[in-house]
Each structure stands twice: as C-alpha cells, then as structure tokens.
N, C-alpha and C positions, 0 to 999 in steps of 0.2 A: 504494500500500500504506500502512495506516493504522500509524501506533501501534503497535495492538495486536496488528496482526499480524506488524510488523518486532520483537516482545519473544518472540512463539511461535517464531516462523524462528531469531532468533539464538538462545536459550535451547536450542530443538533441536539447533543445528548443535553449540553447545558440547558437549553431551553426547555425541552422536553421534561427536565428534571425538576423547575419550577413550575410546572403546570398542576395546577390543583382543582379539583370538581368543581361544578358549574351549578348554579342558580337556573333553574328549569325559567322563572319569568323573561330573564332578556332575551332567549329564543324563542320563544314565545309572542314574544315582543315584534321582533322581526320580522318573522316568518306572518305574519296575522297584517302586516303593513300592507296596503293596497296597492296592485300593481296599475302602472301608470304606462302604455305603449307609446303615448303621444299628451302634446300640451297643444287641445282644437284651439284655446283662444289667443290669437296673438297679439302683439303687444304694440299699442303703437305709441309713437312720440311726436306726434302730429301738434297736438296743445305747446311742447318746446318749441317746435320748428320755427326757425327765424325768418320775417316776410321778405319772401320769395327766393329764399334758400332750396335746395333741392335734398331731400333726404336721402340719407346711406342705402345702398342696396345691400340688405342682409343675408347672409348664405343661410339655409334652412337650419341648418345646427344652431347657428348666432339664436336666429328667431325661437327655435327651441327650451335655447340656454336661457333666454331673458324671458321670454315666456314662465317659465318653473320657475323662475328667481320670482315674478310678478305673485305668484302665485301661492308660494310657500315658503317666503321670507328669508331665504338662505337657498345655496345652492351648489352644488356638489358636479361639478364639470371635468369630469373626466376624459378630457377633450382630446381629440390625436395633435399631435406636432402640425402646423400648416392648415390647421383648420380653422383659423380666425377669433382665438381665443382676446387677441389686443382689445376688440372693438366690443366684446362683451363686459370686460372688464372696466372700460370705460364709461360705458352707458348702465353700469349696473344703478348708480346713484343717483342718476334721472328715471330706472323703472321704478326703484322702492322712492321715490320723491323724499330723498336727502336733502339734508343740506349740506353735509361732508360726505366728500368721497374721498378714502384714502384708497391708495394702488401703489402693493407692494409689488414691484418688477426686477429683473436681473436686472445686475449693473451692467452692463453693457448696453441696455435698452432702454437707460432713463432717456438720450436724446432722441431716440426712435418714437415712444411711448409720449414725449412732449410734444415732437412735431403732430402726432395722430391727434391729441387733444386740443393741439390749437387749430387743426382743420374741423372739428368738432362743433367748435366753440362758433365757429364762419356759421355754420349748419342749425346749432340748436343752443337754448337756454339750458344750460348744463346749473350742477351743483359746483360749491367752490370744490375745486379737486386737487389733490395733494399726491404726484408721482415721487415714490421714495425708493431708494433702492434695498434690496435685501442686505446688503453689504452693512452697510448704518443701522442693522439691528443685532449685527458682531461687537460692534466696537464698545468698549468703554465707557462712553457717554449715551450709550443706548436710551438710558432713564430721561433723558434730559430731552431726547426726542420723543419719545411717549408724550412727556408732561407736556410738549409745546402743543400739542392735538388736541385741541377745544374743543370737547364735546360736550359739558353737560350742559344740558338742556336742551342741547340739538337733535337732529335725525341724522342717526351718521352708519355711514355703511365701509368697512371694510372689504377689500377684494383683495385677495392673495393670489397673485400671476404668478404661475409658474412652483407652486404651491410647494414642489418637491422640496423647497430649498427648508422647508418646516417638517421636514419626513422624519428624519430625527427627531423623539421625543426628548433628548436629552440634550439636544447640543443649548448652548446660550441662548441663540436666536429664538427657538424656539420657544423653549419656556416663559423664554421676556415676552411673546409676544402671546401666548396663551394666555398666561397671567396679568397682563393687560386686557386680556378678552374677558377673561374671569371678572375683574373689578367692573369690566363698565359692560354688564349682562345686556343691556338693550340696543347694543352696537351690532347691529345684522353684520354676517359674517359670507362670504361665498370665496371658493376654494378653487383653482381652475389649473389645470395639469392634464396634459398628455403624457405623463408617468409618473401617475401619483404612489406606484408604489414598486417596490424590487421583485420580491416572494413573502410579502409579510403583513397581514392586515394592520397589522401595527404602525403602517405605515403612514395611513392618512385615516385611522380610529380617531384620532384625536380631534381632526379635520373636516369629518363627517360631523363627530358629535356635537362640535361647536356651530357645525353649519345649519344644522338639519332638528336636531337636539331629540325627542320622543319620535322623530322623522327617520333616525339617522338606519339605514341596511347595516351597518355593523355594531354588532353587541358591544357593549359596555362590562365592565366588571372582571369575572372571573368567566362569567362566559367568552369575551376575548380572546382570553389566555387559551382555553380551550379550541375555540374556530381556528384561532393564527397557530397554534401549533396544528391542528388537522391539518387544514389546508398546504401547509410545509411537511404533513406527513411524515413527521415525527411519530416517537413511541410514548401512547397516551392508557392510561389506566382504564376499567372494562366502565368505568361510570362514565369517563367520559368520550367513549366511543360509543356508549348510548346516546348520549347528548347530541353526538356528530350524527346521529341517524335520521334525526329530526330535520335537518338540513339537506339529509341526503335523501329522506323520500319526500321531501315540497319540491324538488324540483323535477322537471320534466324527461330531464334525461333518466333517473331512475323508474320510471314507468317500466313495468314489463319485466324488471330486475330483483333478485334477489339480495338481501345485504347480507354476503357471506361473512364476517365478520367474528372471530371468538371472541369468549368473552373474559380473554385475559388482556393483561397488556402488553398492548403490540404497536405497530405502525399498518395502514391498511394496505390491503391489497391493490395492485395496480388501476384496475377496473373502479375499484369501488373510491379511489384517490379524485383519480379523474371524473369519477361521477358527481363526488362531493365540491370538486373544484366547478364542474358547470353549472351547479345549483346554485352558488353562491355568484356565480355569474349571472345569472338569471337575476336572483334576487337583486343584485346590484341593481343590474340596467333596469329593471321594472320597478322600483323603490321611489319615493313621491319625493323630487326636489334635486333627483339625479338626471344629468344628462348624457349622455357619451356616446362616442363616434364608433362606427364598427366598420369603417371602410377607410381606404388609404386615401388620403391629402391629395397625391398626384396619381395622374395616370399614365404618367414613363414608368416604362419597364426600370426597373433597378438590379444593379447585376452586383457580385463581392465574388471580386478573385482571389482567391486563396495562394499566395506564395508561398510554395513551397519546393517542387523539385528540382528547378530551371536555377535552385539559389546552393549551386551543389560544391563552391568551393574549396579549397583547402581554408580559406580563413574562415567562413561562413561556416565548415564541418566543425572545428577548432572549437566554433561558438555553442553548437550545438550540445556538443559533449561538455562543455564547461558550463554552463547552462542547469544541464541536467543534473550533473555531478553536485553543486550546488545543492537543489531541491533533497540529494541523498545526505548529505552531510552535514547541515545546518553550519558551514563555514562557508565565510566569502575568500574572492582569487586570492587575498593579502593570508589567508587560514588564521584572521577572525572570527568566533565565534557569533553566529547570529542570535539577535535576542529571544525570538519568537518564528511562527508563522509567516506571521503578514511579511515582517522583514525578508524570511527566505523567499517568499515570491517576488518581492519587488525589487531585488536585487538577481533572480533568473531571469526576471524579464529585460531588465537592464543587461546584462549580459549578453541576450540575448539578442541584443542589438548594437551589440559591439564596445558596451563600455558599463562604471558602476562606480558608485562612491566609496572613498574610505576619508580615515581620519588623518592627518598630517600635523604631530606633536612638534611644536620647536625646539625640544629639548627633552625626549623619550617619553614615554606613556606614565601619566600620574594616575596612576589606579586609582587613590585616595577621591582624585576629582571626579573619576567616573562613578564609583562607588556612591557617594553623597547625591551626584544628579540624578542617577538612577531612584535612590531610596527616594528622595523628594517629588522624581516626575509619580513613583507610583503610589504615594501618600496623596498627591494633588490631585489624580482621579477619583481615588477611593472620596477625597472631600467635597469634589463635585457632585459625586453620584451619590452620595449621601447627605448634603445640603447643599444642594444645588438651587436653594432659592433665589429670591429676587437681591443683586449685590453682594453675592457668591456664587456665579454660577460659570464660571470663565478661569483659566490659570491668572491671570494676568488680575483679576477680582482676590481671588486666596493668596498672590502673594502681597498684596497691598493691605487686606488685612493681617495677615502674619506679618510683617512688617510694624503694624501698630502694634499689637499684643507681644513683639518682641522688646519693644520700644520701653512697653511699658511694663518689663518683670514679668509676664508670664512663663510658665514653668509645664503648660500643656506639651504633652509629648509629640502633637502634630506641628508645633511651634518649635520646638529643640530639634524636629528633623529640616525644620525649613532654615535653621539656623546653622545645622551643621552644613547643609549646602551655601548658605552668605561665607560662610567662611571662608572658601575655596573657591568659588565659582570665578572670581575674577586674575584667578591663577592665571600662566598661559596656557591659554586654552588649544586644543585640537579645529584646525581648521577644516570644512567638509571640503574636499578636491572630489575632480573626476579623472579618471582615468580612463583613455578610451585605447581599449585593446587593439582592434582595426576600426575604420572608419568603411567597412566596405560591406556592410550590411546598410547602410545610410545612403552611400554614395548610391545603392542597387535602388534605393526608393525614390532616391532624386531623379536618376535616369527614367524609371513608371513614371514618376512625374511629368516632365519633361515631352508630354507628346504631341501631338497636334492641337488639343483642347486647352488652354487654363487650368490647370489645377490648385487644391485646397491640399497643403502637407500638412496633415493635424499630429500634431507633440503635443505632449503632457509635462516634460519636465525642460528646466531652464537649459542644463548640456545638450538637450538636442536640438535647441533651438539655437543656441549658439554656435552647437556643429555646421547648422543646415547655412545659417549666414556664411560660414568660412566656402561653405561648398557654393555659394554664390545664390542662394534662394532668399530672397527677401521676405525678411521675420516677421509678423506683425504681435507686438508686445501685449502686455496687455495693461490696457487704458488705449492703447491708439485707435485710432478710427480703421474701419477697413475701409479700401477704395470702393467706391460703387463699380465701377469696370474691373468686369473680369480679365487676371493676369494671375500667373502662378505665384504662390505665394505661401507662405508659413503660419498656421494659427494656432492658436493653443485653445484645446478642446475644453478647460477650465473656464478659462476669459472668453470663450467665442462659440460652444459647443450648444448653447440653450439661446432662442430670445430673437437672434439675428435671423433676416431676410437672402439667401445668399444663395438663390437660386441665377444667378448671373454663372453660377460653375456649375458645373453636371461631373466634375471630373474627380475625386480624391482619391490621397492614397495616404494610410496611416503609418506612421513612424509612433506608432504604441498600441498596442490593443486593450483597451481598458474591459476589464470581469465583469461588470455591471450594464445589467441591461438599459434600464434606463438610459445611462448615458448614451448608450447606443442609438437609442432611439431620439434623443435630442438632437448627435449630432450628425447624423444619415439624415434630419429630418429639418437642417438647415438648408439645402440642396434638393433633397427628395420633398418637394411641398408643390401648394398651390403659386400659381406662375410659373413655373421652369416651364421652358417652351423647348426645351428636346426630347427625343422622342426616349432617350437612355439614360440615365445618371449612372456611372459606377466608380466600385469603390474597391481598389486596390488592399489587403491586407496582412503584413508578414505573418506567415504560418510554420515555419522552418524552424519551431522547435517544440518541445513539450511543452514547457511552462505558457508559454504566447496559444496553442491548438489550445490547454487545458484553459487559457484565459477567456478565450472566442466560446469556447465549450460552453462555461457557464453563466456568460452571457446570453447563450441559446436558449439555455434552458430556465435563464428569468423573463426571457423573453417569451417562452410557449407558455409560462406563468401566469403570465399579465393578460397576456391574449385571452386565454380561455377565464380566465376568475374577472376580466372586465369588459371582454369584447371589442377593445381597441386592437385594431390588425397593430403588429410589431414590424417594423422595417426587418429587423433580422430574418423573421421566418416569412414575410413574401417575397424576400430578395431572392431571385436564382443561383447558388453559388456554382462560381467555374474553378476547377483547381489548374494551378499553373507552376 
C-alpha cells in the first residue's frame, strides 16, 4: 500500500471513528421537505428599471436562481462554472428589496464584479451595494470590516460568490463570517458555487443551514455526522446504517432494490453507496430554495491529454523513479526526513516535475530551533481548533495574545511553549531554496504550449513560475491584470483559477496537477464556459509519474462525487481523455 492510499484509509478511519448515532427527527426533517422541479413565477424588476433603460436578458438558471431566492428568503445555488452566477449575485438585493447588498467575491474579480455593477446601476434602481473580496475576511483587521456594515435596522442581504472559499468550517474566514451571521439573525443569506463541495457534506452544511435554515436538504446535528460519513462511505455502526436507509429508500433510484446491508458495522456495499449517493442527489436538487445546473456551460467539445509515454527520457525516467522512491521512504532527495503525509506528496509531485525544496542553514542545522517551531506550530492548531473563537481564531491572532499573557507573568503551559519558541526563532534561521534537478520536464510543457493557439500555462507554486519566465513564457503574478487578448502566457491557478472570464484561450497545458476536484472544475471552467467561440478547448496534463496519475486519480473521483450527490456535470468526467 502506497502513500496515498495509507493518507485515504487513515483520514477515513478518523472520521468514521467520530461518528456517533443519529436523532431519527433531522431525517425526518429532510426527507418530509417538498420537492420543488421548477420556480412557475418569475421575477421581475421592471418597478427598478430606469426610464428607458433596456433590461438584462437573463439565462433560465439566473431567472430560476432569483426566482427561489424571491421566494424562500435565502438561497442555495449550486450553480456550474460559466453559468452566470455574477449577475445573480448582484440582483439578489433588488429581488429581496434590500437596502444593503453585500457581495462577497474572489479577489481577482472585485474589478470585474465592479465594472458588472456599474453597468447595473445604467439599467436599474439597485440597493447600496458593497463588492468585498474574500481575501479581507483573512486578514487581521477582519473585525473592523464587519463593524463598518451598517445594518441594524436595515434590510440587508448577504450573497457569498463563489461560496467555496467558506467550505472550510474551521478556517478564520469562515467562522468570522458565520459568527457574524449568527449575531445579526435577520440578515438573509444566499450561497452561490459551482463546487460547493469536495466529497463531504460538511462542506456547504453550514451554508445551506444559514441559507435555507428548517428549509435546509442537509441534516443538522448528529444526523450530519452520520449522512457525510455514509455518503464518503466510511465504516458506520448497525444504528446508523439504519438511519442511512431512510435516505436510501426516499429516493428513486432505490425503487425495485433490495438494501442488502448487515447489521454490523461496516462501510456499504458498492451498489447500495451509489444508490444512497443519488438519493441525496435527488433530495438536493428537488429541496425548496435550491437551484442547480445539471448541464455543461459550453458546448465545445473538451479534450485532457494525458502525458505520458512520448515523455520517455533518460532525465524524465531519472524523475520518475525519484519520485516514487520518495512516496516509499518518507525522505526527500537531501534524505531528510519528511514530516507527514501531505509533505510526502507534495514534495513527489514537485519532483516530479523536475525540482523540490529544502532548507539552507548558514551555519549547520540548529535542531534546538527546529524543535521549538515544530512544538509551537503544533500547540497553535491544537489552540485554534479548540478556541477558535471570534479574536482567536488565526496563528497570527494566538501569537498576539501569547504575547500579552507572556508580557504579563503568565505561567500557562501553552504560553511557556510559545515562549520557548520567542527565544530562538530569531536565530539564523534556515532559508527555503529550490532546487531544480533538470528543467526538462518544464521545458516539455513549454514546447505543448507553444502551438498554433495561445495558451494558459497554469502553476501553483512561485519556482515554477519563475522557471517558466527564465524559459521565456511570460508570468502573470498574482494581483496583475491578465491581458484581454489572447497570447500564451503563465497563471497561477490560486490567483487566477476561480472568478475570471478567459475564454479568449481554448488552449492549456498544466505544469501541476492539483488532487482536488473542485479546483479542477474552477479552473477547466475558466476556458470551458459560456462565450468561447471554438468548437475545442483542450487541456494538456503531465501524467509520467505515480504521484501526478494518483493526483488526477483522485481528483476523478471527487469529481464523479459531486456529479452524482449534486447533478452539476464535472469538467473532468465529460472531458474525452486522449493518452499521449
């Protein structure tokens, strides 16, 4: 067993291992909600309309999506990439007749998102409306943007674009902005994502609940715990593989079926996985306040060539075995010990593309200083995830108040580990280098680039984007504008991979393969949208090792996840793939 698949087995087992029996009312709850196929009344905003302005021609989904929001106070859009989620977001605060309209959006699209609102504004009597970007609810002074949001006594409606970036229940942003939602209860809330979630209902529970609220298709409680492990198909105890029954005879695929099932604990069988995953697909897309797409944005064909045998040489073989050998050893090329998991893949995948980081001591390795950052970084998760409230919920939060409390004579043991790290941290420190073994798995991407078409070279990390400059490809960083004319060029699938219009290319080729579906679908689905006017998009992909194949792999497979438990088509599985 590899790696990657001793990090899927353990990550499972943990979860599954917190799963405790379920409250028969929340499924109950669910399952009894009325199914909704269509929203007859549609919405107009003729009474805004400014005289003799020409109103927006809305795509049927838009009119859908605002339709359900008119309708049921909140709203749950589950919307594919390319399917005109901007323009719903922006008129949500004119259907619910706001007086505030906030619109959280990537950063990369506050200027895009500004321009669309002041074409708006030409058009129609809008609400005051406030574009923020998701970035400013990271940062530090997050509290201090909350407070500036005038709302009591108003009518104020929240719209979270692009909704993923709150999928994380635990990260900062999120909580800051829940717990904001929390205090000011009468602030409608709508939710809007072409991948709202990975493999995990856990992903957008939070975001339904806030949206939809006694509305919401996904249980609450401990029922939760119970669906988001089924559904991930884990190993659950015989009570609540009962529980999972219930889900699994409401919907229509089990018609005609047996639930073969023991009544020990186990994880389910294949048939009866997938039966329970298209129920809760059902239940989704028919759920009152839900809207979502179940067909592709564009109608070019989309093709992903797999790189792999044509990539056969002695440096490229070199990498492959080094690579692997990696995933076997938990040591990198320096025979470094790796810390964990995650580390070991993201340093085979790096490899795997001809280069990897290490540390560069100025003056030999001070274990002492390593030792201390280590006990510290993992004392500052444990204090996040266990007070992770509002003004603790960030490192950079925990060490500002350890800082005070050091200040001032405390003798707490979370405070003497934070102290034993001030003592040394400002040592000489190890600086991170790269080192790139060959440059000719890069160079092979450049030249796929390189073809008749304009191409997009999507990177993830800073070395290869640095690389791709030396090799003559021009970078685009991130904060820079991209050009509106299409010309081959470097982005980074962080800064540029969600949010952007950039069907002016039909051509990429990735120098990364990221394991997460979603992202896949963000960023296939900058290029693969409405407007591209060729009849092809494709998408070039290194496959020429295990770790990169096992990456794409389980990206596949959160992709046939999402497809079938939401009914949004996945770029990945309608794509044709060709191996090369």
């Amino acid at each position: 067993m590899d790696v990657f698949t001793r990090r899927k087995a353990a990550q499972a087992a943990k979860l599954g291992a917190q799963v405790t029996s379920s409250s028969p009312c929340e499924a109950d709850r669910v399952l009894a909600l009325p199914k909704v196929t269509a929203y007859l009344t549609p919405v107009t905003l003729g009474s805004r309309l400014r005289p003799g302005a020409q109103p927006i021609a809305l795509r049927p989904v838009q009119e859908q999506a605002l339709a359900a929001l008119a309708q049921c106070g909140g709203l749950l859009g589950a919307i594919g990439v390319g399917h005109g989620k901007s323009y719903i977001a922006l008129l949500a605060g004119a259907v619910l007749d706001a007086d505030l309209s906030i619109v959280l959006v990537a950063p990369a699209t506050v200027p895009v998102m500004q321009g669309l609102l002041a074409d708006l504004h030409k058009r129609y009597v809008l609400p005051e409306t406030l574009i923020v970007s998701w970035a400013k609810l990271s940062q530090q002074d997050a509290h201090a943007l909350f407070e500036s949001w005038q709302v009591d006594g108003r009518k104020v409606v929240l719209v979270a674009d692009e909704a993923h970036f709150a999928r994380n229940a635990t990260a900062a942003r999120t909580k800051r902005l829940m717990g904001w939602l929390a205090e000011h209860s009468r602030v409608k809330f709508v939710a809007l994502s072409g991948t709202m979630t990975t493999r995990r209902l856990v992903d957008f529970a939070h975001l339904s609940a806030r949206a939809l609220g006694d509305q919401s298709p996904v249980p609450r409680g401990p029922t939760l715990k119970v669906w988001d492990a089924g559904l991930a198909n884990e190993v659950l105890c015989a009570a609540d593989l009962s529980e999972l029954h219930k889900l699994w005879a409401w919907g229509d695929a089990s018609k005609g079926k047996t639930w073969a099932v023991s009544g020990r604990a186990t994880s389910l069988p294949k048939d009866a996985h997938q039966t329970l995953v298209a129920a809760f697909g059902e239940r989704l897309a028919t759920a009152p306040g839900v809207v979502l797409t179940q067909d592709a944005s564009c109608p070019a064909s989309l093709y992903l060539c797999e790189l792999r045998a044509q990539y056969s040489g002695a440096a490229m073989a070199g990498l492959r075995v080094a690579a692997e050998r990696i995933a076997q050893t938990y040591r990198d090329p320096e025979g470094i010990e790796l810390a964990d998991d995650a580390e070991v893949i993201r340093t085979a995948k790096r490899l795997s593309l001809g280069y990897y980081y290490f540390w560069e001591w100025p003056t030999g390795v001070d274990r002492e200083w390593l030792d201390a950052r280590q006990a510290w970084s993992r004392k500052c998760r444990w204090l996040i995830e266990q007070y992770g409230r509002e003004q603790f919920d960030s490192r950079g939060l925990v060490e500002r108040e350890a800082t005070r409390r050091l200040a001032n004579g405390s003798t707490e043991q979370w405070v003497r580990c934070y102290a034993d790290w001030v003592a040394v941290r400002d040592r000489a420190k190890p600086v991170q280098a790269v080192k790139w073994v060959t440059d000719d798995a890069l160079r092979l991407l450049v030249d796929t680039a390189n073809l008749k078409h304009p191409a997009i070279v999507w990177y993830e990390e800073a070395a290869v984007a640095d690389k791709l400059a030396e090799l003559g490809v021009r970078v685009i960083r991130a904060g820079e504008e991209v050009p509106a004319k299409a010309e081959t060029l470097a982005l980074s699938v962080k800064s540029h991979g969600a949010g952007l219009n950039l069907q002016a290319w039909s051509r990429q080729v990735f120098a990364c393969v990221p394991a997460n579906g979603t992202l896949w679908e963000q960023v296939l689905g900058r290029t693969h949208r409405q407007g591209q006017t060729e009849d092809e998009v494709w998408a070039w992909i290194p496959q020429w090792s295990q770790p990169l194949r096992s990456a794409l792999t389980q990206a596949r497979r959160d992709a046939a996840w999402i497809e079938t438990s939401t009914s949004n088509r996945q770029k990945l599985i309608l794509a044709t793939v060709i191996e090369t």
